[in-house]
C-alpha positions as a Markdown table, in Angstrom:
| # | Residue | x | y | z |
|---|---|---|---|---|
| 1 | Unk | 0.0 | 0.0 | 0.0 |
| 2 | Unk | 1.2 | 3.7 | -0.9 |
| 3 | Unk | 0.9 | 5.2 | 2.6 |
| 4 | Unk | 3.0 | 8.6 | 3.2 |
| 5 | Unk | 3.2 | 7.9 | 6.9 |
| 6 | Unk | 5.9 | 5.1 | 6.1 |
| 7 | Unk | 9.1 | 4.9 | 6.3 |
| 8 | Unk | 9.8 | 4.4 | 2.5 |
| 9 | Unk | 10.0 | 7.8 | 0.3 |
| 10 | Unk | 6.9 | 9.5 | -2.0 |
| 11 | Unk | 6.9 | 12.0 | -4.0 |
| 12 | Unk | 4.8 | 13.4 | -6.9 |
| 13 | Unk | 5.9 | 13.4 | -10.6 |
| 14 | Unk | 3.5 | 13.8 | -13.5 |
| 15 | Unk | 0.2 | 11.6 | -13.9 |
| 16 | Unk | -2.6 | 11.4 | -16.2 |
| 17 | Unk | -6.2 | 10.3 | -14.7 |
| 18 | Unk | -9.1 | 9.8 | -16.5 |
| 19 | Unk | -11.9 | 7.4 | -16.5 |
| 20 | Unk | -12.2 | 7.0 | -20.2 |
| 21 | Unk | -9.1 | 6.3 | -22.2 |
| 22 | Unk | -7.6 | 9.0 | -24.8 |
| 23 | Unk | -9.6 | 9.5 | -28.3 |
| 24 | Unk | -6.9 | 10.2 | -31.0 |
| 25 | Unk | -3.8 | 7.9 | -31.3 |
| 26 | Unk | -0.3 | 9.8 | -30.5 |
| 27 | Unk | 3.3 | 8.9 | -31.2 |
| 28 | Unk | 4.0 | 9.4 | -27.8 |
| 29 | Unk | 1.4 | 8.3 | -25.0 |
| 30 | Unk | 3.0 | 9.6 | -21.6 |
| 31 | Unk | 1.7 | 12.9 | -20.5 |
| 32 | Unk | 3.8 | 16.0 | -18.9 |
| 33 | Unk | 0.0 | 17.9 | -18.2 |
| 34 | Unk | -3.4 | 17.8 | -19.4 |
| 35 | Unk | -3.5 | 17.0 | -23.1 |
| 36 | Unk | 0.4 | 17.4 | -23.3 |
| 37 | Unk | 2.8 | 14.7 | -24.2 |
| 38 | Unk | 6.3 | 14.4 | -23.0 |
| 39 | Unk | 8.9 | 12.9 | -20.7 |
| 40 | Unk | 7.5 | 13.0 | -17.2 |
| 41 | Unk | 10.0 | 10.2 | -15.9 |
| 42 | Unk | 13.5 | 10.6 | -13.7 |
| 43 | Unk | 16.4 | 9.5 | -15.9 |
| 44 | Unk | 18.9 | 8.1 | -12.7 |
| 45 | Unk | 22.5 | 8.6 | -12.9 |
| 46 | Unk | 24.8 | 5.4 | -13.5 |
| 47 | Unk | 22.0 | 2.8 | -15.6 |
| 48 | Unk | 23.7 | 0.1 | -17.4 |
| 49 | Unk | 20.2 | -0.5 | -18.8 |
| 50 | Unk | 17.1 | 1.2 | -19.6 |
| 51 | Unk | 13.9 | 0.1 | -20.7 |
| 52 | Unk | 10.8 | 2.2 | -21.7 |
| 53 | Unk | 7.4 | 2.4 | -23.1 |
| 54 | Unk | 5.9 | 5.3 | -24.4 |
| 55 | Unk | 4.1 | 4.7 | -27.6 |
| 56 | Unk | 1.1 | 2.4 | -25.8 |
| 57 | Unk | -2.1 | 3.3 | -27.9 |
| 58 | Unk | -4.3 | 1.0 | -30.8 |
| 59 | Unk | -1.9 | 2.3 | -33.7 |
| 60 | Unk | 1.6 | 1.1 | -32.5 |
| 61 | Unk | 0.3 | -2.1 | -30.9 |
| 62 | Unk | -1.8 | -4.2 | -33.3 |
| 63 | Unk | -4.0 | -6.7 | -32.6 |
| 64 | Unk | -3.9 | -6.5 | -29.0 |
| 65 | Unk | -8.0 | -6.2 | -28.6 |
| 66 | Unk | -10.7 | -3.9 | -27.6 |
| 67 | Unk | -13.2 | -3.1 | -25.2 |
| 68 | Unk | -13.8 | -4.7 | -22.6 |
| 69 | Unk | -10.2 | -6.3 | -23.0 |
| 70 | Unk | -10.3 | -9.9 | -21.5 |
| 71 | Unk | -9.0 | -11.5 | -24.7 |
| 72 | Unk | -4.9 | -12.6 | -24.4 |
| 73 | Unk | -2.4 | -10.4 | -25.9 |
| 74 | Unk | -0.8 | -12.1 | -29.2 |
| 75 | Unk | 2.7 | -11.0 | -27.5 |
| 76 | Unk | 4.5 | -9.0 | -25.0 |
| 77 | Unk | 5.5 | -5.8 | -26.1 |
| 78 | Unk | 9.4 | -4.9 | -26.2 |
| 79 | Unk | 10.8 | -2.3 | -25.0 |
| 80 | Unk | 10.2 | 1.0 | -27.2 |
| 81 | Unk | 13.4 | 3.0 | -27.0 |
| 82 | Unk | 16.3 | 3.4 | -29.1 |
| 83 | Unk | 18.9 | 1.2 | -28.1 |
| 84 | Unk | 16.7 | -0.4 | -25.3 |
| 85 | Unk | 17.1 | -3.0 | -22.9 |
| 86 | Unk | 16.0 | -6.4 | -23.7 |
| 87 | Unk | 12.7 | -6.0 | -21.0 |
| 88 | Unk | 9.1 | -6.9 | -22.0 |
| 89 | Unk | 5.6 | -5.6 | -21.0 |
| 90 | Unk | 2.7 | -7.8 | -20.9 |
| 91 | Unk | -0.5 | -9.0 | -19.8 |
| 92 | Unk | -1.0 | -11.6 | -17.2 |
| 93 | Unk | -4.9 | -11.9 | -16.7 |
| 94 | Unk | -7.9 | -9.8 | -16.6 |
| 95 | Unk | -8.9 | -6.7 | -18.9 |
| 96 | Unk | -6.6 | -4.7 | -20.8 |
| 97 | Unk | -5.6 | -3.1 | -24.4 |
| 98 | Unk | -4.0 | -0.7 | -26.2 |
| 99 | Unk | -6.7 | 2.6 | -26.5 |
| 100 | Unk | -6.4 | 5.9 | -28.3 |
| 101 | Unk | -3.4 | 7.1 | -26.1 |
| 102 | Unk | -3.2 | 4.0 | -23.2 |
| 103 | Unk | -3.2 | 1.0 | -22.2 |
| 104 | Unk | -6.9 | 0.6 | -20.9 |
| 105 | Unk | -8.1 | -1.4 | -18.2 |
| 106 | Unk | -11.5 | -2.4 | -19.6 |
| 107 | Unk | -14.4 | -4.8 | -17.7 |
| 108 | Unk | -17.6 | -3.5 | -17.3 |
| 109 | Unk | -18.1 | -3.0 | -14.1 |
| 110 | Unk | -18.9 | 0.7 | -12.7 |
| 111 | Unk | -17.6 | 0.7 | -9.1 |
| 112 | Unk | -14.8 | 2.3 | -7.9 |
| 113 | Unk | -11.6 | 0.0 | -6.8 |
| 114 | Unk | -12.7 | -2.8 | -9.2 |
| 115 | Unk | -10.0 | -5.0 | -10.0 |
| 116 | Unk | -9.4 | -4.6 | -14.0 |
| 117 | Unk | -6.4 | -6.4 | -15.0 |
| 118 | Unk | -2.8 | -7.6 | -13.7 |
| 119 | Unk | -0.2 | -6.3 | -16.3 |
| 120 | Unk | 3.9 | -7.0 | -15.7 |
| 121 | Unk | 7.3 | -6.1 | -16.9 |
| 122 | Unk | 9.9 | -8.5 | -17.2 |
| 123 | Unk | 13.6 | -9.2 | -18.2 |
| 124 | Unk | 14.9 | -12.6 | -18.7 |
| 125 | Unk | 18.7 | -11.1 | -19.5 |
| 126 | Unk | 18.7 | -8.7 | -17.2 |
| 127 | Unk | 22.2 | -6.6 | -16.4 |
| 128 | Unk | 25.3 | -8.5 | -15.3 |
| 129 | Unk | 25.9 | -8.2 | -11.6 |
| 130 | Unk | 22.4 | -6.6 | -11.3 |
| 131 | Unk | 21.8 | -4.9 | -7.7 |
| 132 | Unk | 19.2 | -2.2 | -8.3 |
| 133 | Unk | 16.0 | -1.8 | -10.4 |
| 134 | Unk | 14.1 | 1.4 | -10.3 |
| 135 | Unk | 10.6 | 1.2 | -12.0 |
| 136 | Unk | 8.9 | 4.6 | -13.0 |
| 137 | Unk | 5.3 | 4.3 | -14.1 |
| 138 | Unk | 2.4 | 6.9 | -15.0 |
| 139 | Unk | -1.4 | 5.8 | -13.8 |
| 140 | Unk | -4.3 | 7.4 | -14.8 |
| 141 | Unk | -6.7 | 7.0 | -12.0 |
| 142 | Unk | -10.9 | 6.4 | -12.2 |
| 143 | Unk | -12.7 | 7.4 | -9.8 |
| 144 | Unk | -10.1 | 8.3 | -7.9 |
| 145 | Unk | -7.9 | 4.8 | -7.8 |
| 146 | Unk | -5.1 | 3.6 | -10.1 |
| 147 | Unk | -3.1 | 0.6 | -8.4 |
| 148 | Unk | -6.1 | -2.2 | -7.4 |
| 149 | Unk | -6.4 | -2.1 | -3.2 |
| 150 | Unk | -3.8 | 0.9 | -3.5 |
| 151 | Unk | -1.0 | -2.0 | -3.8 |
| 152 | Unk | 1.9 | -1.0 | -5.4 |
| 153 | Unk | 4.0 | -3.4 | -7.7 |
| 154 | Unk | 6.1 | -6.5 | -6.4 |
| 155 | Unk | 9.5 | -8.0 | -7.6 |
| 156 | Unk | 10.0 | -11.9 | -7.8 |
| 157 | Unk | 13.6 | -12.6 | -9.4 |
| 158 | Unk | 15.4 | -16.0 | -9.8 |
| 159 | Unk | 18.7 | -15.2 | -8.1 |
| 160 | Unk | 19.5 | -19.7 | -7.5 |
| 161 | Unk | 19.0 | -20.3 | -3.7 |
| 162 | Unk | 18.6 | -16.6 | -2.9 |
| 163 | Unk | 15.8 | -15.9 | -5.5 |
| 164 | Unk | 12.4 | -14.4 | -3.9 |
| 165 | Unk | 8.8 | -13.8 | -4.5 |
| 166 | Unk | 6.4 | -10.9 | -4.5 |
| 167 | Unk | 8.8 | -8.6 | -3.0 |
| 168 | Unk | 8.4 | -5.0 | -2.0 |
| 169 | Unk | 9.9 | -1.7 | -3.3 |
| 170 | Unk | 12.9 | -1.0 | -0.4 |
| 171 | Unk | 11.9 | 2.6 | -1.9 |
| 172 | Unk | 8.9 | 4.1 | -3.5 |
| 173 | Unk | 7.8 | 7.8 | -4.7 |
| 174 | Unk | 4.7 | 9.6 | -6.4 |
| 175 | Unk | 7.3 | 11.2 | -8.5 |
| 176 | Unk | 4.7 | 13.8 | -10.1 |
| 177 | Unk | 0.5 | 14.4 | -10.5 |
| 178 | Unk | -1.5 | 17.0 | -12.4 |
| 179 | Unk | -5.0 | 16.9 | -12.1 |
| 180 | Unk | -7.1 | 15.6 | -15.0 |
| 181 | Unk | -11.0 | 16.3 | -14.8 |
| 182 | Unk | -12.8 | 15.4 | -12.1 |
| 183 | Unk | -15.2 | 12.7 | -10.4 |
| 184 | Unk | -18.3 | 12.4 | -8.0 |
| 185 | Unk | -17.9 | 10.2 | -5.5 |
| 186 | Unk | -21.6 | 10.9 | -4.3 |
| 187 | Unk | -20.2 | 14.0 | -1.8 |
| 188 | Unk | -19.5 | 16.4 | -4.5 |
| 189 | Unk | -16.7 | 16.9 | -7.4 |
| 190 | Unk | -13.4 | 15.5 | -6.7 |
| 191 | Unk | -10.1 | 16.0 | -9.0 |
| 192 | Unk | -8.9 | 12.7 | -11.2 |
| 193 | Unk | -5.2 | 12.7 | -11.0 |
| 194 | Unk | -2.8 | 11.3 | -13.1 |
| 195 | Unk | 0.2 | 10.0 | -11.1 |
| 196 | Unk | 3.8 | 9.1 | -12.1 |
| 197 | Unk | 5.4 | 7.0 | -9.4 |
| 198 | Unk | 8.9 | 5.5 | -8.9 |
| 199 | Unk | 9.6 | 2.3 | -7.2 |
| 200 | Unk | 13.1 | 1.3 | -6.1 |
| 201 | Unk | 14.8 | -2.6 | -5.1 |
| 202 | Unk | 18.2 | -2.8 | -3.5 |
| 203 | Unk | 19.5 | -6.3 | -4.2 |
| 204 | Unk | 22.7 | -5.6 | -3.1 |
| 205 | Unk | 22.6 | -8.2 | -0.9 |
| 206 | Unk | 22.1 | -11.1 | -3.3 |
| 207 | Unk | 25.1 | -12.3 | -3.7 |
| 208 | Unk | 24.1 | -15.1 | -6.5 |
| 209 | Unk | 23.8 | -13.9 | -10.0 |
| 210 | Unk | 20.2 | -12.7 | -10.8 |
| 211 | Unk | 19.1 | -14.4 | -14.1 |
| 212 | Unk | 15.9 | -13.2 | -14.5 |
| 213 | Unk | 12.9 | -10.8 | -12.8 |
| 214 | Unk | 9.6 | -9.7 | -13.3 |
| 215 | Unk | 7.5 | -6.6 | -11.7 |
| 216 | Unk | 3.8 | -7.3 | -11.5 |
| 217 | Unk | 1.2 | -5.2 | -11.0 |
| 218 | Unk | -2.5 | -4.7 | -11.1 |
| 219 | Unk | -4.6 | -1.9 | -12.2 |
| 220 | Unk | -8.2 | -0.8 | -11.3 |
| 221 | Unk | -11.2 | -1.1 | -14.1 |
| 222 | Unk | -11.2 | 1.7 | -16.0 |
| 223 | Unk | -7.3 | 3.9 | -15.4 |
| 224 | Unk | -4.7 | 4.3 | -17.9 |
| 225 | Unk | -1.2 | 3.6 | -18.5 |
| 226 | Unk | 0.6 | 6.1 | -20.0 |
| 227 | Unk | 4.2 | 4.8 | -19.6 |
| 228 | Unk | 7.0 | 3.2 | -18.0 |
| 229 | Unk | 10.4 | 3.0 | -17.5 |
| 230 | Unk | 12.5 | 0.5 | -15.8 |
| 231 | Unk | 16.3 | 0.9 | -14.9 |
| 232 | Unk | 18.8 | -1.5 | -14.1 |
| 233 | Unk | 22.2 | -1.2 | -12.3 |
| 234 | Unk | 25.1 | -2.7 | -11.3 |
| 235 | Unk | 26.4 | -0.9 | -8.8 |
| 236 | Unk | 24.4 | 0.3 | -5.3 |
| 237 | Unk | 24.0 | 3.7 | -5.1 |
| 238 | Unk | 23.9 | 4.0 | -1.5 |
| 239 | Unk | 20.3 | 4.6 | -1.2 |
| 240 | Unk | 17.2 | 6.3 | -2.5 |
| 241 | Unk | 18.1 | 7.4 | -6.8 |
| 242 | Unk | 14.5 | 9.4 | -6.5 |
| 243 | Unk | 14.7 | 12.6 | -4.9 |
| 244 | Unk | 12.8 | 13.4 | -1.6 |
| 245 | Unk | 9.8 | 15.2 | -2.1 |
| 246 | Unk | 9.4 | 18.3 | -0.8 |
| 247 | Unk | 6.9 | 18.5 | 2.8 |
| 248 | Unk | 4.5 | 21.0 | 1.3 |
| 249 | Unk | 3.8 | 18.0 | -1.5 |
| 250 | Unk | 4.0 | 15.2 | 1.1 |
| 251 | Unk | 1.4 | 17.0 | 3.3 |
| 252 | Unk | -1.3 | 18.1 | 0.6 |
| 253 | Unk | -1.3 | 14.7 | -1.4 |
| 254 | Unk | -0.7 | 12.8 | 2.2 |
| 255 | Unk | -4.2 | 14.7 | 3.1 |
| 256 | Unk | -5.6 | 13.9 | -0.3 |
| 257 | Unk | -5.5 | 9.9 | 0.6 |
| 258 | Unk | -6.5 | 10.1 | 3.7 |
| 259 | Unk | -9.8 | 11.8 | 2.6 |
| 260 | Unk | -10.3 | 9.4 | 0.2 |
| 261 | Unk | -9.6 | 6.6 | 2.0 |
| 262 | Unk | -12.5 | 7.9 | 4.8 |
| 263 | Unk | -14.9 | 7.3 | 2.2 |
């Protein structure tokens, strides 16, 4: 759960939110405001490789299905930068596909905090010597959720006797938000936010060679993906790579949960 009263680091970075996905196609899906494409991700200092989706909409993807979503993807998609890392995004189950300007998380259900679709990234050559992955991601909410039960994404890596399962960000972030129409929640208007978060693993301590890994994560009926990026290192950086947020944003979107989470 994203709570900013733990010990692990938020912070906001740039999100789209909107229940319905984007009309017109785009070369590039990820949103720096309203209606505005652009780079809204952290590039860290020291990746030996970089991974990234940005072109997730109908045009550039093909076959991949239409509302509601629940048929299986004819492949996962590769990573969509020049010069890439040799990651993959995918579905694993539920209701999802490539929309005007997202990746949609169909169904038809109306309720708010319905689980849509579980969606991952994966790398089965990851870096040699890899101790850190950072995984940026921007979430469009509906009505007013993005990640399903507000549970961020889990690691499992095969590592030989040292690998582990559905493992927990050592660090995580709302990197960025903008505001993007609004909801009623049946007590008045509310904002939509889209949200870019960052989520960090120190495997520093595995001392085997990892030899694969995959980040899964599941998405509430009706939000958008706009992007992603995934790092890898192999070095330790000592630490957080995303910034602290400042306590003026920690407070204002801190309060911003826990109203919505009172309802």
């Amino acid at each position: 759960m994203i709570h900013h009263t733990s010990s692990k680091r938020l912070l906001p970075i740039a999100f789209a939110a909107t229940i319905l996905a984007t009309a017109s196609s785009q070369a590039i899906t990820t949103l720096v405001g309203t209606g505005v494409t652009g780079d809204p991700f952290l590039t860290s200092a020291g990746a030996t490789g970089t991974s990234t989706w940005n072109n997730l909409n109908a045009a550039a993807l093909p076959g991949y299905g239409g509302f509601p979503g629940f048929g299986a993807w004819p492949s996962p998609v590769s990573s969509q930068g020049v010069g890439d890392n040799s990651a993959s995004f995918t579905k694993v189950s539920g209701a999802a596909y490539p929309a005007g300007g997202s990746i949609y998380f169909g169904g038809t259900t109306l309720n708010p905090n319905t689980n849509g679709a579980q969606l991952s990234v994966s790398d089965s050559t990851p870096v040699s010597g890899l101790t850190t992955i950072v995984f940026q991601i921007q979430f469009g909410e509906a009505m007013g959720y993005d990640f399903y039960n507000g549970v961020e994404p889990v690691l499992t890596f095969t590592a030989g006797a040292q690998g582990g399962s559905g493992v927990a960000a050592t660090y995580q972030s709302v990197i960025g938000r903008f505001a993007n129409g609004t909801f009623d929640p049946g007590t008045g208007p509310e904002p939509l936010y889209t949200n870019t978060y960052g989520f960090q693993w120190d495997l520093s301590g595995i001392t085997e060679p990892i030899s694969d890994f995959q980040i899964t994560f599941s998405g509430v009926q009706h939000s958008s993906v706009y992007g992603m990026k995934l790092e890898q290192f192999d070095q330790n950086p000592g630490g957080s790579i995303v910034p602290e947020p400042s306590f003026a944003l920690l407070g204002s979107f801190g309060c911003l949960l826990l109203l919505r989470r009172k309802k």
